[in-house]
C-alpha positions in Angstrom: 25.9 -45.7 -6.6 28.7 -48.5 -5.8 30.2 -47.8 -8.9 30.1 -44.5 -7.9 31.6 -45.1 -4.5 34.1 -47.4 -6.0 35.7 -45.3 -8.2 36.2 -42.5 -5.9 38.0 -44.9 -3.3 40.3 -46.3 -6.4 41.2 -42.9 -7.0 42.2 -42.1 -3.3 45.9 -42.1 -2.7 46.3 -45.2 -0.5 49.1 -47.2 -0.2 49.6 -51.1 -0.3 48.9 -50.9 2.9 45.5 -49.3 2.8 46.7 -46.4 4.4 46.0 -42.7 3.4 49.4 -41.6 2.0 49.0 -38.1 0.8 45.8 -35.9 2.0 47.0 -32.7 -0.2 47.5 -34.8 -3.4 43.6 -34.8 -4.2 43.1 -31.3 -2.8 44.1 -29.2 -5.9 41.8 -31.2 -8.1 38.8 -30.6 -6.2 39.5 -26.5 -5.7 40.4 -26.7 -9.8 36.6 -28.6 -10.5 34.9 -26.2 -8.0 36.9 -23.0 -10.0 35.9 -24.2 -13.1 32.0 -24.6 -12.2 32.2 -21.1 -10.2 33.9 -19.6 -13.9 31.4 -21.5 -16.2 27.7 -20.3 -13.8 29.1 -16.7 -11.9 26.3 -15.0 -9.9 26.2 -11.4 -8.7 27.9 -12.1 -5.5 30.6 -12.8 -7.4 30.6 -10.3 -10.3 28.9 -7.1 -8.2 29.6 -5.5 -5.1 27.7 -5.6 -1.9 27.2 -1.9 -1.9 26.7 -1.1 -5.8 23.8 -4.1 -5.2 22.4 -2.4 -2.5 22.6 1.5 -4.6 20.5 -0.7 -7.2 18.4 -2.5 -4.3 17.2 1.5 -2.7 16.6 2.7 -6.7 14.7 -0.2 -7.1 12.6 0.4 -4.6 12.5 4.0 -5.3 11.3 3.9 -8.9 8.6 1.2 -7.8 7.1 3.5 -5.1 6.9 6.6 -7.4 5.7 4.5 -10.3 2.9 2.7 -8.6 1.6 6.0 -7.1 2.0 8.3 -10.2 0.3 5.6 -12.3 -2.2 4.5 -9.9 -3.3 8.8 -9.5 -2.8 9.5 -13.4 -5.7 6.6 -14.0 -7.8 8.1 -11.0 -7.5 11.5 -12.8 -8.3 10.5 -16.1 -11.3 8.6 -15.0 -12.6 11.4 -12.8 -11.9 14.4 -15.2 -14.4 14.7 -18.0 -12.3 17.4 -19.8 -9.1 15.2 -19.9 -11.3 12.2 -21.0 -10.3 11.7 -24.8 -8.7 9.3 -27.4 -5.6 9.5 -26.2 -6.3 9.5 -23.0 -8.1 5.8 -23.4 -4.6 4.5 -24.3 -3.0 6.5 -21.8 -5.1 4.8 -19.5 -3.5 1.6 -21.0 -0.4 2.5 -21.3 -0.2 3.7 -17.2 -1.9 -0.1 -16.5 1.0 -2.1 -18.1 3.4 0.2 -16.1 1.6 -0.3 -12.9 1.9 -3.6 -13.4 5.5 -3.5 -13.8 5.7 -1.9 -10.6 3.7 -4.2 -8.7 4.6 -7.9 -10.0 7.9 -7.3 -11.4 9.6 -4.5 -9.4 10.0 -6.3 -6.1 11.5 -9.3 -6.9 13.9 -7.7 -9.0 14.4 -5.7 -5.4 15.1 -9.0 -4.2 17.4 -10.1 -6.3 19.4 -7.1 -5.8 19.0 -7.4 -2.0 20.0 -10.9 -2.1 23.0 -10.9 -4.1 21.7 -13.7 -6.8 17.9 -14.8 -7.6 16.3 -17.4 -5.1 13.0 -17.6 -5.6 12.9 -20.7 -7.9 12.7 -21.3 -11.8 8.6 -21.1 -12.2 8.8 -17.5 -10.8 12.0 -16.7 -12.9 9.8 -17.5 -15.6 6.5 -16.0 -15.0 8.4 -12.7 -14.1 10.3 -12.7 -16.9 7.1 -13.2 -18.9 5.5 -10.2 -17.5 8.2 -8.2 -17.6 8.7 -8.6 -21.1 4.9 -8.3 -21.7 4.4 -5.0 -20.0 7.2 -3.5 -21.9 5.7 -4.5 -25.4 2.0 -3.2 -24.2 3.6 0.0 -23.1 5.6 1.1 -26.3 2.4 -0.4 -29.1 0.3 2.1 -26.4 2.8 4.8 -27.3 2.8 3.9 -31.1 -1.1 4.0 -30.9 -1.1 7.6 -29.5 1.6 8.5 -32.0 -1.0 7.4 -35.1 -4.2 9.0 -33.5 -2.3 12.3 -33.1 -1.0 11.9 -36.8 -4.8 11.1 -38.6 -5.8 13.5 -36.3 -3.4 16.3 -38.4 -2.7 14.6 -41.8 -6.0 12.9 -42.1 -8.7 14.6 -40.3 -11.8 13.3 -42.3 -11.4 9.6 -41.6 -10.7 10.3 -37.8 -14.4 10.2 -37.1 -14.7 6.8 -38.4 -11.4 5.5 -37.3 -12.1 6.8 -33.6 -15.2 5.3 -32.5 -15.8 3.7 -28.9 -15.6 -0.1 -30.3 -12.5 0.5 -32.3 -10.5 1.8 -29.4 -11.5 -0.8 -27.2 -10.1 -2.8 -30.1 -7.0 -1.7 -30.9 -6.0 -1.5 -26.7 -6.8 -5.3 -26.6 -5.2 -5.9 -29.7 -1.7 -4.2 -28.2 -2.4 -6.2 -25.0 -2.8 -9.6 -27.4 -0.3 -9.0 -29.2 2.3 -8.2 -26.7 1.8 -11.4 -24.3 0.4 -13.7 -27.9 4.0 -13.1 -28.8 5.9 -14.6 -25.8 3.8 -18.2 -25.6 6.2 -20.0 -27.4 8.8 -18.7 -25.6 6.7 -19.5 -22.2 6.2 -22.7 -23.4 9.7 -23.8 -24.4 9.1 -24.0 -28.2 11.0 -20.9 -29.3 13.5 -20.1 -26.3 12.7 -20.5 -22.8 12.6 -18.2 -19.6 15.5 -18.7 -17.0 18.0 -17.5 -15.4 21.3 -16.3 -17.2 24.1 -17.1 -14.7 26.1 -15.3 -17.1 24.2 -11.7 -17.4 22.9 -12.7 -13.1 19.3 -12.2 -14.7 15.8 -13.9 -15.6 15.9 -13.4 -19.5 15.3 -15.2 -22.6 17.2 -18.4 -23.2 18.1 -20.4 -26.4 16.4 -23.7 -26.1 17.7 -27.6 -26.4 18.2 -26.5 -30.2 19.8 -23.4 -29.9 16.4 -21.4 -30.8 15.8 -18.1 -29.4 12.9 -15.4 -29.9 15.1 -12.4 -28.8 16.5 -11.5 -32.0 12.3 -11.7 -33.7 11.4 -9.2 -30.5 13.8 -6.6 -30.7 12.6 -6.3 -34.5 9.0 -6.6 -34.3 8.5 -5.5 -30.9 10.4 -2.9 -30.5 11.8 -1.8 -34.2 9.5 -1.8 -36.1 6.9 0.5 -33.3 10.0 3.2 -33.2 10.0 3.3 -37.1 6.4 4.1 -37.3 6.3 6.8 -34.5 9.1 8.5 -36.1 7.4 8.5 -39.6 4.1 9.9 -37.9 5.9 12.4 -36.3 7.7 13.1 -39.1 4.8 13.7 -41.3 3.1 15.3 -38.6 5.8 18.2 -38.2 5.5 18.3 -42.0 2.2 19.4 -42.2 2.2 21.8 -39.3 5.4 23.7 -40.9 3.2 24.0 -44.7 0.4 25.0 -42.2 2.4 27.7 -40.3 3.4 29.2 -43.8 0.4 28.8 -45.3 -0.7 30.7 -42.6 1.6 33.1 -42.6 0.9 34.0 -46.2 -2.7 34.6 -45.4 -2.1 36.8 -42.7 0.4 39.2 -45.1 -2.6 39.0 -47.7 -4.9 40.7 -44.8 -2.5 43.1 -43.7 -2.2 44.5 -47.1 -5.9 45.2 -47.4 -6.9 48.4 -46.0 -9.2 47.6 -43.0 -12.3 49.3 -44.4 -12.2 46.7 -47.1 -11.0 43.4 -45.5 -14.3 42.2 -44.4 -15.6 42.9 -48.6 -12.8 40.8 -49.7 -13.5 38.2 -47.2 -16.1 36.2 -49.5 -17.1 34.4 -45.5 -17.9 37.4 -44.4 -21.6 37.9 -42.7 -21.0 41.7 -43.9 -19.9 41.1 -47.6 -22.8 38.9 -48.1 -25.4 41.3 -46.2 -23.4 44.1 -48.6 -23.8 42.4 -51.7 -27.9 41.8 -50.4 -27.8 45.6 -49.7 -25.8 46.7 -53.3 -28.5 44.7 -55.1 -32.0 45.2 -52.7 -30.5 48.8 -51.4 -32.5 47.6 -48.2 -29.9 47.6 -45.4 -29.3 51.0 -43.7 -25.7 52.6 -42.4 -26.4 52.3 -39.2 -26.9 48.3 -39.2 -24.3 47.6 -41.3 -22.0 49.5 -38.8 -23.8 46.9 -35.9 -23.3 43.9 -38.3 -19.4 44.7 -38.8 -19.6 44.9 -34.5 -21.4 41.6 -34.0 -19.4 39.4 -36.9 -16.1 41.0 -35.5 -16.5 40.5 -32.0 -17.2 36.6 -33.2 -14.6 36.1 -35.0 -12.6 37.3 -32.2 -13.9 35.0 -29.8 -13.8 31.9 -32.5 -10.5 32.2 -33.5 -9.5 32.7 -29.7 -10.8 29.4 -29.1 -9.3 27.7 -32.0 -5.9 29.4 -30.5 -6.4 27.8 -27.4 -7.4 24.3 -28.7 -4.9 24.5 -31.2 -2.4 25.0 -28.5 -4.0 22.2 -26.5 -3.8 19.6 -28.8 -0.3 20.6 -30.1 1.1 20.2 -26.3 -0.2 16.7 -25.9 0.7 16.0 -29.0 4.3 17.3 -28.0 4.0 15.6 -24.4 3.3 12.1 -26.3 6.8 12.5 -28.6 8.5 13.2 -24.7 7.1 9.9 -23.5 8.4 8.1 -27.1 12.1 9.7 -26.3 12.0 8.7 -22.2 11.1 5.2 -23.7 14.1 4.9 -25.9 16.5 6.7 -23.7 15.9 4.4 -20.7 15.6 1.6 -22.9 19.3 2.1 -24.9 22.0 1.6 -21.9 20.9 -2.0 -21.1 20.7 -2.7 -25.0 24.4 -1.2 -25.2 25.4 -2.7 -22.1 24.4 -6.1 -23.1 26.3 -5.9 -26.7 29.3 -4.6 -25.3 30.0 -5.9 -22.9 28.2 -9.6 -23.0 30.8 -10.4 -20.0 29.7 -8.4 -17.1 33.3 -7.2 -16.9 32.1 -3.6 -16.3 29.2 -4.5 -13.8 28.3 -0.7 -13.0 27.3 -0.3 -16.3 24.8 -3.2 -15.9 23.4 -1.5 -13.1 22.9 1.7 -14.5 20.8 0.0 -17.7 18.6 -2.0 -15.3 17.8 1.2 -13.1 17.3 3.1 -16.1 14.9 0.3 -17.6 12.8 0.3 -14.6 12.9 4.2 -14.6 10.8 4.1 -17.6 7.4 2.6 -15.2 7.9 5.9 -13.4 9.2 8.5 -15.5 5.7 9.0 -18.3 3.6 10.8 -14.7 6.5 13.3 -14.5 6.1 14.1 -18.2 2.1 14.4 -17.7 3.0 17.1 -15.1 5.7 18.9 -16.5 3.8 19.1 -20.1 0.4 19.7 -19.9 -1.4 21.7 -17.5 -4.8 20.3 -17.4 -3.1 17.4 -16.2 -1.9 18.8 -13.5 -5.4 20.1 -13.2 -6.4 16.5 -12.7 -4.2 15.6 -10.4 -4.7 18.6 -8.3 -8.3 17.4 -8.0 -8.0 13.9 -6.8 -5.2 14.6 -4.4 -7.4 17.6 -3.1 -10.6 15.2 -3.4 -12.6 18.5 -5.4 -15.1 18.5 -7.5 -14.1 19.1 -11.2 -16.3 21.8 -11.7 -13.9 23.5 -9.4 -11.4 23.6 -12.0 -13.4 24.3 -15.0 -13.7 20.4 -15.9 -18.0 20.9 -16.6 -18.6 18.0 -14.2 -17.3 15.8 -11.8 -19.5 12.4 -13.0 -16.8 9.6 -12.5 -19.2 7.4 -14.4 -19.6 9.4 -17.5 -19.1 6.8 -20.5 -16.4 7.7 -23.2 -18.8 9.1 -26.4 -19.3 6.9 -29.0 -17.5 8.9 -31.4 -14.5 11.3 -29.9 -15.0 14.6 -31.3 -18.2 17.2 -30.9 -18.8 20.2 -33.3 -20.1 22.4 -30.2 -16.8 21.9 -28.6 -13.9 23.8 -28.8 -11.9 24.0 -31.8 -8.6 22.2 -32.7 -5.3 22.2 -34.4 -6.6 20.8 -37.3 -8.7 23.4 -38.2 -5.5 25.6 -39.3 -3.8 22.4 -40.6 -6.9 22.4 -43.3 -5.3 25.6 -44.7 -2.2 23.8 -46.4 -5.3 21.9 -48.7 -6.4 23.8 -51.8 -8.6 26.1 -51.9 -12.1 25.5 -52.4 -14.3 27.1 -55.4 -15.6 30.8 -54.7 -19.0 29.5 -54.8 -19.1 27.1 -51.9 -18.1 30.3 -49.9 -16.6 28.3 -46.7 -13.1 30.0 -45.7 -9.9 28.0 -45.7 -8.7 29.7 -42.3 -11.7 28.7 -40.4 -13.3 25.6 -39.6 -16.4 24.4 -41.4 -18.7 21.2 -40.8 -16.7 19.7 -43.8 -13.6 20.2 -42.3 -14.0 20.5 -38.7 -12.7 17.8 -36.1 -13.4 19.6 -33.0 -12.5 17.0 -30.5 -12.9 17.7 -27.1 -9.7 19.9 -25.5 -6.9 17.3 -24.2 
């Protein structure tokens, strides 16, 4: 410290007489050191505007509002409505905690910072936010690529879906995302590969290169983020491919029935109830007119009503299976201007555009309710009955027990039909002996899992 003291007072401009000679000679040099710190460690005080900071402050608070609320009612919901209570739904469930999360822990000091011009809460919560942050977001896009590969087995391969889709491992794969996501970040947490803190540069808590110039971001954006986008696009890539060969395939069976007169379709239907009671009758001659006109009647009427339901399950599953690509695109739309903003311009010399990113990274907490409601109708269903506090059975739901446990296996034959049942047309078709129609489902290959 006298050292210290000593060699300021040599560097004072006294005279010989002791006297201070020239006050403004040491002035420059101390505005030119405090410049050059202020240039090397800007905050947003600097670098933003009061009142862009406070547009991103109200946002902030805005999407943390609507995003605790939506997520909080769209777990509620799920929970309470048996009929909405399925695979998919399970990591749904998941998917809505990380972003509730988000909200809660993450959202209001992010607020703050806004609010406060700079972040002023201390390095330890820099770094636990930061880790949290960064966690949620991983949970909430492997959630996404976990819906996007039930949907796809669900289509492309039906018959291991049953022994893929069991209650243990779905409980499995959820903690497995949730492991994953956070198992990732410990070096990081820990200082071995990067560290959390705050970039003076970016006015952010974010990753950091460590004392070695180590830093996990570049391993994160490939793994965590990547590599899940890669395999939801090939599952829904496959999955558009084999509704399109079973849409035609369809549509070839339906000209082959229109060309058969109608007082022989149900003959050349080998499914049929009547061509099989026919053939008894052509051999026996023991059936009458009259109860082969009732048997044509009954089997009609039947497959009327079946291949309604299979309609309506086939729409149900396509929606949600529609409503979980939506969520996959909101993810990557709110997730590309910060990426772009932080590549382009690693300076901050266009600050809006840094705003706009961050608001449209929190958006994605918020935004997946507002797809549940615009997209799929039962949904809405369960919203409408906890926010009305009715019964499900008011709404068709076939109960209201909140405690009713997930089925061990997702999928019941009495249940309604699904999509998959007119995906199974595109397969070959089976010998004439076995009898089982390739436009219809059968126990062999029926995955009638409950309606989403």
């Amino acid at each position: 410290m006298d050292e210290l003291i000593n060699g300021t007072l040599q560097r004072l401009p006294f005279d010989d007489g002791g006297r201070w000679s020239n006050v403004t000679s040491v002035l420059p040099t101390i505005d030119t050191a405090t410049a050059g710190e202020e240039t090397d460690f800007p905050d947003e005080t600097s670098r933003f505007s009061r009142p862009l900071l406070t547009f991103a402050a109200v946002a902030t608070i805005t999407i943390m509002v609507t995003g605790i609320v939506g997520n909080l009612l769209t777990i509620v919901a799920l929970l309470r409505c048996p009929k909405v209570r399925n695979v998919a739904a399970a990591f749904i469930i998941s998917l809505c905690i990380a972003d509730c999360l988000f909200c809660i822990i993450v959202l209001p000091f992010n607020a703050m910072r806004f609010i406060q011009g700079t972040w002023m809460h201390g390095e330890t919560l820099c770094t636990l936010i930061t880790f949290m942050q960064y966690g949620s977001v991983g949970v909430s896009l492997l959630c996404i690529t976990m819906i996007s590969i039930n949907r796809y087995i669900m289509i492309a391969h039906y018959s291991i879906y049953p022994k893929v889709y069991k209650t243990s491992w779905i409980m499995v794969m959820i903690v497995a995302c949730w492991l994953f996501s956070y198992g990732f970040q410990l070096p990081t947490l820990f200082g071995v590969w990067g560290k959390f803190g705050y970039n003076h540069q970016l006015g952010t808590c974010s990753i950091l290169p460590d004392d070695e110039g180590r830093s996990s971001k570049t391993a994160m954006f490939i793994i965590a983020f990547i590599i899940p986008c890669m395999i939801i696009v090939i599952c829904y890539s496959r999955i558009f491919c084999v509704v399109h060969k079973s849409d035609k395939r369809m549509k070839n069976h339906s000209k082959s029935q229109c060309n058969i007169p109608n007082n022989l379709r149900s003959a050349a239907d080998p499914a049929s109830p009547l061509s099989a009671g026919s053939s008894s009758s052509a051999n026996n001659n023991s059936i009458s007119y009259t109860a082969s006109s009732s048997a044509v009647k009954v089997a009609g009427a039947a497959r009327t009503a079946a291949d309604a339901r299979d309609a309506k399950a086939r729409r149900n599953e396509w929606r949600i299976t529609k409503m979980v690509l939506a969520i996959f695109l909101s993810f990557v739309m709110c997730y590309l201007p910060i990426t772009i903003s932080k590549i382009v311009d690693k300076n901050v010399s266009v600050p809006v555009l840094h705003i706009i990113g961050y608001i449209m990274l929190y958006l994605s907490a918020c935004i997946n309710p507002i797809i549940y409601v615009i997209m799929n109708k039962q949904y809405r269903q369960a919203y409408k009955t906890v926010i009305f506090c009715k019964p499900s059975r008011l709404l068709g739901f076939g109960g209201s027990s909140v405690g009713e446990k997930w089925k061990d296996i997702g999928y019941s034959y009495n249940h309604s039909r699904t999509m998959v049942s007119q995906v199974s047309i595109a397969e070959p078709e089976s010998p004439p002996s076995s009898r089982l129609r390739q436009d219809s489902p059968h126990p062999q290959h029926l995955v009638a899992i409950q309606d989403s």
